[in-house]
C-alpha positions in Angstrom: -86.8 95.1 141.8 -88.4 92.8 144.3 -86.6 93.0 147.9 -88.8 89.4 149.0 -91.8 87.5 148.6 -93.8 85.3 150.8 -96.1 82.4 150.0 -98.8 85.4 148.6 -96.8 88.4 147.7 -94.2 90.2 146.1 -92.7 93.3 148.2 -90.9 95.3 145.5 -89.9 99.1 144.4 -93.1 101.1 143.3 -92.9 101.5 139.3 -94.9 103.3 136.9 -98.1 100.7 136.7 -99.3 100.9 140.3 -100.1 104.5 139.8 -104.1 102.7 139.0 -104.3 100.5 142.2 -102.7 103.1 144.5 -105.5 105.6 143.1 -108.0 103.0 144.2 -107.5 103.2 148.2 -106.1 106.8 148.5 -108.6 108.3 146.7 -110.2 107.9 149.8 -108.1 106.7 152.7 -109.7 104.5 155.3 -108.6 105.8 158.6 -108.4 110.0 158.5 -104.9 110.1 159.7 -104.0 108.7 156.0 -105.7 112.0 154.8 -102.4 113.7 154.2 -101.7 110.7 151.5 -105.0 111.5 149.5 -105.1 111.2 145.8 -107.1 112.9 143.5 -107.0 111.8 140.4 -104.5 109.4 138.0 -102.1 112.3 137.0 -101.4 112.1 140.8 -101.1 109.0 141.2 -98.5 108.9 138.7 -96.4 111.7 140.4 -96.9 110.2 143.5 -95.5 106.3 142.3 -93.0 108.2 140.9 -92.1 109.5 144.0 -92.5 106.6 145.8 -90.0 104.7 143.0 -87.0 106.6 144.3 -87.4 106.4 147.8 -86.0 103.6 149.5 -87.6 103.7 152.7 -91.3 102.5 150.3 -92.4 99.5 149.7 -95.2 98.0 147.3 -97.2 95.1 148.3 -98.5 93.6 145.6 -99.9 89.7 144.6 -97.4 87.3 144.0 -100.1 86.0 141.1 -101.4 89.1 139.6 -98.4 91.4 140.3 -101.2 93.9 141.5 -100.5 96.7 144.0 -102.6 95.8 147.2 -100.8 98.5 150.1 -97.5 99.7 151.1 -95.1 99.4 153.6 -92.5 101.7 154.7 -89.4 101.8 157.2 -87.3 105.1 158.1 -84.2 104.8 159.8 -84.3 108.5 161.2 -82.5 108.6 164.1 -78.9 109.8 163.3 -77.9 108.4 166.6 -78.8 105.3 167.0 -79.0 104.0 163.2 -80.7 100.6 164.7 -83.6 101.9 165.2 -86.1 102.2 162.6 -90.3 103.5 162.1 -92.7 101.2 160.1 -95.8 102.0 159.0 -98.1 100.6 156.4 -101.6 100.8 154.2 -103.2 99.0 152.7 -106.4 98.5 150.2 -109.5 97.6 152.6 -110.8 95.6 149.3 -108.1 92.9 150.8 -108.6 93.5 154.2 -109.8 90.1 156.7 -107.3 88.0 154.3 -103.9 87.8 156.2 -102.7 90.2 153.9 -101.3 93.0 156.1 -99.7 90.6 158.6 -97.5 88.5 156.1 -96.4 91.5 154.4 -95.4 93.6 157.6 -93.9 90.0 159.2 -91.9 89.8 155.8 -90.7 93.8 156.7 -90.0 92.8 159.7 -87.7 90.1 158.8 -85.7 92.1 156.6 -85.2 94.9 158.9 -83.7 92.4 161.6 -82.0 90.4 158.7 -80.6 92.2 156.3 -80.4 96.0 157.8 -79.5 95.4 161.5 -82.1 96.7 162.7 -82.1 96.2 166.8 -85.9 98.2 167.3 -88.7 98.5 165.1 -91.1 101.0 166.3 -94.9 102.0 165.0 -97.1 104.8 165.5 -100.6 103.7 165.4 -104.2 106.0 166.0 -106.3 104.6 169.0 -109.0 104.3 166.5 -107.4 102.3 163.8 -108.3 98.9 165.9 -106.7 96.6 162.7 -103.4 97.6 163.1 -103.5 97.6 166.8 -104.3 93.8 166.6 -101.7 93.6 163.5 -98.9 94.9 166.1 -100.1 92.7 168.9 -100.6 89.7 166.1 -96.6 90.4 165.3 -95.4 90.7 169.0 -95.2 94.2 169.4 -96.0 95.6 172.3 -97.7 99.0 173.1 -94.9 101.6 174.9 -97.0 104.5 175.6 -99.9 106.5 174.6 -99.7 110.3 172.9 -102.5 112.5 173.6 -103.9 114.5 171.0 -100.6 114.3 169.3 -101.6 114.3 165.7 -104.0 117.1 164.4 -105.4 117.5 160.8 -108.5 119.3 159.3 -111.7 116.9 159.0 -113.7 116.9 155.7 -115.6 119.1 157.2 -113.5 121.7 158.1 -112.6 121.3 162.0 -109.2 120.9 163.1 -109.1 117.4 164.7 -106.6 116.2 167.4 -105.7 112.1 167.4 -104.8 110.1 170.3 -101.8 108.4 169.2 -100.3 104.7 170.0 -96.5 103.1 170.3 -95.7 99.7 169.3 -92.6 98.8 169.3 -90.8 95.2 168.8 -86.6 94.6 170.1 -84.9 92.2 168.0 -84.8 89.8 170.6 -88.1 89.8 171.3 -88.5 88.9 167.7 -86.4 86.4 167.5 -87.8 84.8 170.8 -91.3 84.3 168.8 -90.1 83.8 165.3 
């Protein structure tokens, strides 16, 4: 099921075939605070697509062309009191990175969340270290609310308990709607 396409992609339900390409970049995430979606091998992958297949907050990014998986999006609608607002994340393969890739899909989420779901605030946590999708948030108007210190922690490859420093975005529906 594809929710949309733009000029590149197709943004579409995970199924069965992407279990390959979604092995590719989390069998070794970029940016450490994608460890926790780490793949180890194709089984995994599978039971992990499958997964993904049957929640509707995922998203597969994949070329319009080739039908290939090339990231994922995702948008949670969390907040039982305020059903407007919702959390967006994405990742992608950095084998497609530097193409406008990331910013057409997420501008394509983004549209559909203020379109089709009501959305009134989109909202994004972001590591101080993942520099790309700062500039994606800035590229797609959000702006940067506040700063969490050492709010995430994980264990490093090598063992030590790491603390990130972690980054709002967030984007009103009328701010989007003045730029769009």
């Amino acid at each position: 099921m594809i929710f949309t396409t733009t000029p590149r992609l197709h943004i579409r339900a995970f199924k069965h075939d992407d279990a390959p390409a979604l092995l590719d970049y989390l069998a070794s995430p970029a940016a450490p605070c994608f460890q926790d979606e780490k793949l180890r091998s194709l089984a995994e992958a599978e039971r992990d697509v499958a997964k993904r297949a049957a929640d509707a907050s995922q998203f597969a990014v994949c070329l319009q062309q080739s039908d290939r998986l090339i990231g994922h999006l995702f948008a949670e609608n969390r907040d039982e009191h305020d059903r407007n607002t919702w959390s967006v994340g994405w990742h992608f393969n950095p084998r497609y990175g530097g193409q406008g890739y990331a910013t057409e899909a997420v501008a394509a989420l983004f549209a559909f969340l203020f379109t089709e779901k009501a959305a009134r605030r989109l909202y994004a946590w972001v590591e101080d270290y993942n520099v790309a999708s700062q500039k994606l948030c800035h590229r797609l108007g959000m702006r940067q609310e506040g700063c969490f210190r050492e709010f995430v922690s994980f264990t490093s490859a090598d063992g030590e308990e790491r603390y990130d420093n972690t980054l709002v975005f967030a984007l009103l529906k009328k701010e989007w709607e003045a730029v769009a």
